[in-house]
C-alpha positions, 0 to 999 in steps of 0.5 A: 500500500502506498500513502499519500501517492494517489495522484503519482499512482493516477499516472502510471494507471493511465501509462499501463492503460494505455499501453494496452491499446497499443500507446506507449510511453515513459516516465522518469520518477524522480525524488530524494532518497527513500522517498517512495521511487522504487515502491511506486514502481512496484506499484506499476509491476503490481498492476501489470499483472501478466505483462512480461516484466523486464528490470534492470537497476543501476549499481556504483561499481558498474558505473564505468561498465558499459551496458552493464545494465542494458544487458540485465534489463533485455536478458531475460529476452535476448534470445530473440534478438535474432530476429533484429535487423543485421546492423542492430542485432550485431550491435546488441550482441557486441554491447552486451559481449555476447559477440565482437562489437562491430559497430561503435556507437551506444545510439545504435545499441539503443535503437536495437533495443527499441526494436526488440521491445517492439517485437516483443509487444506485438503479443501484447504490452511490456513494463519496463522498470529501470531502479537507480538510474542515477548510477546507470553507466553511461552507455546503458543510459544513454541506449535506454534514453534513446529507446524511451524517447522514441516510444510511440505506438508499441504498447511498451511502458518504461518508467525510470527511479532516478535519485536526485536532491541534495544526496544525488549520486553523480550530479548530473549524470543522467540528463533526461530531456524529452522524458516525461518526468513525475517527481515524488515529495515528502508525505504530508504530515498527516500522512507520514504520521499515518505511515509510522503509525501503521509500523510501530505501533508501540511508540511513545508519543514524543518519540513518534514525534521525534521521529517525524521531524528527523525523517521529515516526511520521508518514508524510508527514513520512517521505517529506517530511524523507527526501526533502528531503536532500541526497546529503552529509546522506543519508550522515550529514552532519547537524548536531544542529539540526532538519531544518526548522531552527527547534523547534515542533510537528512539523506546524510542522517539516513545513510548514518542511520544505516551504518549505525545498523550494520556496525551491530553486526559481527566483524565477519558478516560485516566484512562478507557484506562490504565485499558484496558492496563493493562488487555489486554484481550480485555474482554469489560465487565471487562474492563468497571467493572474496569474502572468504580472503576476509575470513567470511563465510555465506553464515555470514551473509545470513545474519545481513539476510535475517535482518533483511538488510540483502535478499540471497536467492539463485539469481546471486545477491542483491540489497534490499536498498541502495541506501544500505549498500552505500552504508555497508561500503562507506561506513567501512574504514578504508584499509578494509575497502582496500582490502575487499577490493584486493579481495575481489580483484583476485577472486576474479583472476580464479575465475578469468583463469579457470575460464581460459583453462590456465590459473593466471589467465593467460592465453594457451599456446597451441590453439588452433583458430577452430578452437579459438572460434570456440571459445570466443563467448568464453573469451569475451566473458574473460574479458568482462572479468579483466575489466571488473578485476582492473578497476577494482585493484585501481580502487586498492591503488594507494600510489601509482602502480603501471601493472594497474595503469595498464590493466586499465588501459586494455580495459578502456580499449575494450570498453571503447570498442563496445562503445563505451567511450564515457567509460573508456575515457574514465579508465584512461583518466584513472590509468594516468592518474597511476602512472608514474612516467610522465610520457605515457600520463601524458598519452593517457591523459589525452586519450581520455580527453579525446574519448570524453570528447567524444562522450559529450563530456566537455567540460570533463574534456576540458580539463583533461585537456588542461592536465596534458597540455603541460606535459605534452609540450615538454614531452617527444609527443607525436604530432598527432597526439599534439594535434589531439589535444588541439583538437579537444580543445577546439571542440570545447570551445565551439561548444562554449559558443567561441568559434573564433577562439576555437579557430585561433586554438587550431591555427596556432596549434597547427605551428606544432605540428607543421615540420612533422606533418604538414599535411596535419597541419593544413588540415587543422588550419583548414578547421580554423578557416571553417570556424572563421566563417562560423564566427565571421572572423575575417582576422582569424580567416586571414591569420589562418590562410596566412599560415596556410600559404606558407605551409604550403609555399614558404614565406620569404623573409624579408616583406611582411605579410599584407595586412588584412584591409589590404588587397591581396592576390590569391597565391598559387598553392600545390593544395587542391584542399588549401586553395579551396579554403584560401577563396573560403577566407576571402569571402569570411574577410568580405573580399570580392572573389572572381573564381570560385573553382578552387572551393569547387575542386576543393569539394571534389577532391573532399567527396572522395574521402568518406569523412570529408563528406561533410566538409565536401557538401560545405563547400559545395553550398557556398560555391553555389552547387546546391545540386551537387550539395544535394547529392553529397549530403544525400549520400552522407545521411545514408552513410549514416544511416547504414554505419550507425554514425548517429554522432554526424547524422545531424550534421548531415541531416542539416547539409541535407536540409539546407541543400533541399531548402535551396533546390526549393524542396521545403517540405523534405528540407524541413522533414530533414530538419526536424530529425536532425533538430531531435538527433541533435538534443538527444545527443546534446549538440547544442550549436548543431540545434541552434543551426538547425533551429534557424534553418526551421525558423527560415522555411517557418517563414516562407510557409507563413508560419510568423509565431513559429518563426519567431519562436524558432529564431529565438532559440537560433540567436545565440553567440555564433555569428552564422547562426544568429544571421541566419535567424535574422535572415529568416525574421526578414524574410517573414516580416517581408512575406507579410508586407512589413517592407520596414522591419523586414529591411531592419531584421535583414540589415543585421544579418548581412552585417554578421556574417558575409556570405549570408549576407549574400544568400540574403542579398534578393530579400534585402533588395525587396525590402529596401526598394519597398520602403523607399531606401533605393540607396540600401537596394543598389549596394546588395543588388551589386554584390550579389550580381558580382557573387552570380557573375561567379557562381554561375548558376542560372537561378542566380543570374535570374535573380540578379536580372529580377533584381535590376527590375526593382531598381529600374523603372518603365521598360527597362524593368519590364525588359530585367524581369523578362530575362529573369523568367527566361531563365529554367526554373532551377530554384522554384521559390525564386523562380516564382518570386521572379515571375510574381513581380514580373506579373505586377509589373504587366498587371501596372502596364495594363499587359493584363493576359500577359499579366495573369499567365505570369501571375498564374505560374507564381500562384501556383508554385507557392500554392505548391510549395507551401509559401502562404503568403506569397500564394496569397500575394500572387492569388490577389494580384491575379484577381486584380488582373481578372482571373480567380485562382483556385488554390491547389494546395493541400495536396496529398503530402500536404496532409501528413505530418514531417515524419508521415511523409518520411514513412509513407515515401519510404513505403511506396519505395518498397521498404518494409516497416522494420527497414523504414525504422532502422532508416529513421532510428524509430520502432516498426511498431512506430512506423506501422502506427504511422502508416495507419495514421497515413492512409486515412489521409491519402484515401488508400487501405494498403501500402500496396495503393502508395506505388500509384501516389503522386508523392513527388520527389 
């Protein structure tokens, strides 16, 4: 029976009943210590009474074991993990260390476990029970978090108990945005007194009182403080001091409460009870091998028992509290934590060597690759060991000791390759803390920050990065690892919002490097070119480029550099790759560029390389090639798709977005935004969401969206000059669609003044909006740059706009003639395209050319009409009337019906692919994707999927 839960109770009696109509959902149960998290969860296994139950619970000593929790939770079902796609399954098996891990990325993982519980609903709903989240090892965590945001339509209910308040464990390692959270307070006095009455009834009033106020409302605390008493204090024996004896907060007292406990017990229970805290695997056999070291046998375990302190059963031990393992482990002086932990530690070196066949552990010679294969799982198993047996001689380590340091470092390999990097790089930074030779603390320390990089861990990333940086410019370290260390540190600065210091961090590290590896270094200084950009640092771009010339072709003394407001001629460079980021540092310094080919062969020879991809679509974008950009992105996402490369999928979904926002494809731009929007706050890319919130800000303002889009933009306003533009230029663009020619110019005035080339992708609104409010001199300067950047680029649709942009600065025929050529053009560009052909058409409607007018006005109607460009339809549609002719709107279509991620489905659908290929694609469930599909059909006016192949769904 629960007290004072009947609202939190409501809650999980809705989940569970709508699990069984087919919906899912998660919920994170949040509160302080022992207030009720794990009973409420008990609740919900109680009233899914003949669901399958899967649980799993975080435990301290599996912190840095990758997926150590993820593997408890789906063990009991793993059998039908052969039934996931191949990409998924492999990943699963790999986390779990049942197979070789193939594919490293946790995201992946979580994916597969998404897919399986899906599977496993299709008989019917599945609770999920997740206890002690907050010491979940950030693998599982990440992988569980993962499945439960994508939750949609499977009958699948995960709830998760995460300890937070002032005793949190790890503060902050479990973030859970996204999840519904339902947060647990102190009883209410009346029903706290009600909760003790119930369980003692034999206190004497005052005491009772006593108690109430120590555990202030909290429930474990009650039956923790009531239960600690002795018969005299029961009766009202009590002293004015705390029960726990010392003051702090009442987590504090709690855990006192529970050391004041255990110290009653004999030295051998309480010894056999610190191992098993210690270990926290709840493997019997080790536990009562360590124990043993310590003089303890499973006698002493039955007094823990007794006093229901653990539960013994043939699953292996397990506490009936985190509370008291935590009170068992840190109650203990340290010289016996330390001697547990030897304990266990050689324990798990009998068991490695009894698994391998030899006493120490070591490999067998003579092995055939037959027998080997054999006992691969056995291997894997061992090397779970290995791990478990590293880290707990590095909690015995009193000083540095390289046999351990080592033992750690094969352990953060290992955790690394099953996509453990969060633990992999605690491992290297434990490693590096036991080491005693400078050198390799120094590599240790800088693979630690790398992998924390990786992790998302920046703030951690940097001050690894910090503790290396001393050692490794007085150390022969290699240029890569010097460029490593770089690297981090410019990842955290952009991530902090400073791209400029981030590209200054790369330039003048690249100085390390360059007589080593010049080929390093132009790489790096080619990074800092592109963060010049991201900044609108036309010094950083030219101090880059600078130093990139004379990597490339060495400066001759003498002359000095030409200052950066000095005209400069683009030196002949042997780099294809340097070239290209030289003309890149002309446009980020506002310089006039004639020839654009080098950043176009620059693109060319990146798309030959899998992981310049995204530097190739870059490119590509800013020389004009949005076809090209199209293609490369394209290719990018499916990479990421079929590799698992969940940590580039939102950049490469944004390049895609950007390139289909471009070709005039707005709704596959913003589907493409959207996932990369939600990729991105899954995996805390915080500038790539700002990004990407612009790119969504600047398509809410073509559609007319103008409350989204200045949602959106807010969000997109942060530090980065790129992207702060970029939110500008999408207020502009709305303020301009709505008629507001005023604040339309204001808004798009500021973006071209922080950052150049937005500037000139802005350019067209900037020149409509000038001309509409009556500042010709604002229109005639953007209208020129813009036609030198066209001149250049070479694109049709560009040329048409600088035609159609001479028409607004012209007047009488010399218009009419500027915006004949701009419509002569082949429409490339449909949103320009027919931006062109509506001023044409008011240009005829106002010279009374009313048929020629309304086939202009007719053509523009209806490709805003089909792009979904609100208020330019409605323009086009009025000055159709005008000219005598009513336009019937088109619009509404059939994809116009469905949601973003309908649309993803449905196309992927008609293409051929099956619900289970369309999830591993869109990293959703196909339960999900069927759900989508059902919602989609209804809309469409088919029945099956059979009917979406004679669709017209576009491209």
């Amino acid at each position: 029976m629960l007290y004072g839960r009947g609202a939190e109770q409501g809650e999980i009696d809705a989940l569970l009943e709508a699990a069984r109509a087919g919906r899912s959902g998660a919920v994170v149960v949040k509160g302080e210590t022992g207030i009720g998290k794990s009973a409420l969860l008990g609740y919900a296994a109680g009233r899914a009474a003949g669901w399958p139950v899967l649980r799993t619970l975080g435990v301290e000593s599996e912190t840095e074991l990758p997926f150590a929790a993820l593997h408890l939770l789906l063990r009991p079902v793993l059998g039908h993990a052969e039934r996931l796609p191949p990409g998924q399954a492999a990943a699963l098996r790999g986390a779990i260390g049942a197979a070789p891990a193939e594919v490293a990325d946790r995201f992946l993982v979580g994916l597969a476990a998404l897919t399986l519980l899906s599977d496993l609903a299709g008989d019917g709903p599945i609770l999920c029970l997740v206890d002690d989240a907050q010491w979940l090892d950030d693998a599982s965590a990440d992988a569980l978090l993962f499945a439960a945001r994508r939750l949609d339509a499977e009958g699948v209910v995960m709830l998760f108990a995460l300890r937070d308040g002032a005793a949190t464990p790890r503060p902050g390692a479990m973030a859970t945005p996204g999840v519904a959270e339902l947060r647990l307070g102190r009883l209410e006095a009346a029903v706290a007194e009600e909760f003790l009455a119930d369980r003692a009834r034999d206190l004497a009033p005052q005491v009772r009182r006593r108690v109430l106020d120590e555990a202030a409302g909290n429930p474990l605390a009650l039956i923790e403080f009531a239960a600690v008493l002795t018969p005299e204090q029961r009766a009202g024996r009590l002293s004015p001091l705390p029960f726990a004896g010392e003051s702090g907060p009442l987590s504090h007292r709690v855990r006192t409460t529970f050391e004041a406990y255990i110290d009653r017990f004999p030295e051998p229970a309480r010894a056999a009870l610190l191992v098993a805290a210690a270990d926290d695997t709840g493997d019997l056999d080790l536990i009562l091998r360590a124990a043993a070291r310590l003089g303890a046998t499973v006698a002493d375990l039955a007094v823990a028992e007794r006093e229901e302190l653990i539960e013994l059963s043939a699953a292996g031990l397990s506490f009936r509290h985190p509370l008291i393992r935590s009170a068992a482990y840190r109650g203990a002086p340290y010289f016996r934590r330390v001697a547990a932990h030897l304990a266990l530690a050689e324990s798990l070196s009998e068991q490695t060597g009894r698994c391998l066949g030899d006493p120490m552990g070591r490999p067998l010679a003579g092995r055939t690759t037959a027998s080997l294969g054999d006992r691969a799982a056995e291997s894997l198993d061992s090397q779970a060991r290995a791990d478990r047996r590293a880290w707990h001689r590095a909690a015995a380590a009193t000083g540095p000791d390289e046999r351990v340091a080592g033992e750690l470092e094969r352990a953060a390999l290992r955790a690394r390759d099953r996509q453990g990097t969060a633990a992999a790089s605690v491992a290297f930074e434990r490693a590096a803390d036991l080491t005693a030779d400078t050198a390799r603390t120094a590599r240790r320390l800088i693979a630690a920050a790398e992998l924390a990089v990786q992790a998302g861990q920046l703030k951690r990333a940097a001050g690894l990065a910090d503790r290396a940086a001393p050692l490794a410019t007085t150390l022969a370290t290699t240029p890569a690892e010097l460029a490593c260390l770089v690297q981090v540190r410019a990842c955290v600065e952009v991530e902090q919002g400073s791209p400029s210091a981030a590209g200054r961090i790369l330039a003048e590290g690249a100085e390390h490097v360059r007589t080593a590896d010049p080929a390093l270094a132009a790489r790096m200084l080619a990074e800092a070119i592109h963060y010049a950009s991201f900044a609108a640092d036309p010094e950083l771009a030219h101090d880059a480029d600078h130093r990139l010339s004379a990597l490339a072709l060495p400066l001759p003394k003498g002359p000095q550099p030409p200052q950066p407001d000095e005209p400069r001629p683009l030196p002949q460079r042997p780099g294809v790759l340097a070239a290209g980021m030289a003309v890149m540092a002309r446009l980020v310094e506002g310089q006039a560029v004639m020839d654009l080919s080098p950043i176009r062969a620059a693109a060319r020879l990146a798309r030959d390389s899998p992981d310049l991809l995204p530097l190739a679509a870059s490119l590509s974008i800013v020389s004009g090639d949005e076809v090209t950009a199209h293609g490369l992105a394209e290719s990018l996402v499916a990479r990421c798709r079929e590799h698992g490369l969940i940590g580039l999928l939102p950049q490469a979904l944004a390049l895609f977005a950007q390139a289909q926002m471009l070709r005039g494809r707005h709704r596959e731009a913003s589907a493409a935004a959207s996932e990369a929007l939600t990729v991105a706050s899954d995996i805390h890319q915080a500038h790539r969401a700002g990004h990407v919130y612009g790119l969504l800000a600047w398509l809410a303002a073509v559609s007319g969206a103008e409350e989204r889009c200045l949602e959106l933009a807010a969000k997109a306003d942060g530090d980065v000059e790129a992207t702060r533009a970029l939110a500008a230029w999408a207020l502009g663009l709305s303020q301009l669609g709505q008629g507001r020619a005023g604040a339309a110019l204001d808004h798009l005035r500021t973006a071209g003044d922080r950052h150049p080339v937005v500037a000139l992708c802005a350019a067209p609104d900037l020149v409509e909006a000038a001309v509409r409010a009556g500042r010709a001199d604002l229109a005639e300067g953007a209208a020129a740059r813009f036609a030198g950047w066209a001149a250049v680029v070479e694109r049709p649709w560009a040329n048409a706009v600088a035609a159609r942009l001479r028409g607004l600065l012209a007047e009488g025929d010399e218009a009419g003639r500027h915006f004949a050529r701009a419509v002569a053009v082949p429409a490339d560009q449909p949103f320009q395209q027919a931006r062109n052909e509506l001023l044409y058409g008011e240009w005829l409607r106002r010279a009374h050319r009313r048929s020629d007018a309304r086939r202009r006005l007719r053509a523009a109607f209806e490709a805003f009409d089909a792009l979904g460009a609100a208020p330019w339809a409605r323009r086009a549609h009025g000055e159709l009337e005008a000219a005598g002719e009513a336009a019937v709107s088109r619009s509404g279509g059939l994809l116009d019906r469905l949601t973003p991620q309908e649309r993803q489905v449905v196309r992927l659908a008609a293409a051929g692919l099956s619900n289970r290929q369309i999830g591993a694609r869109l990293f959703l469930s196909p339960r999900t994707v069927g759900h989508h599909l059902y919602k989609a059909f209804p809309k469409l006016g088919v029945a099956s999927r059979a009917q979406l192949g004679d669709l017209d769904l576009g491209e």
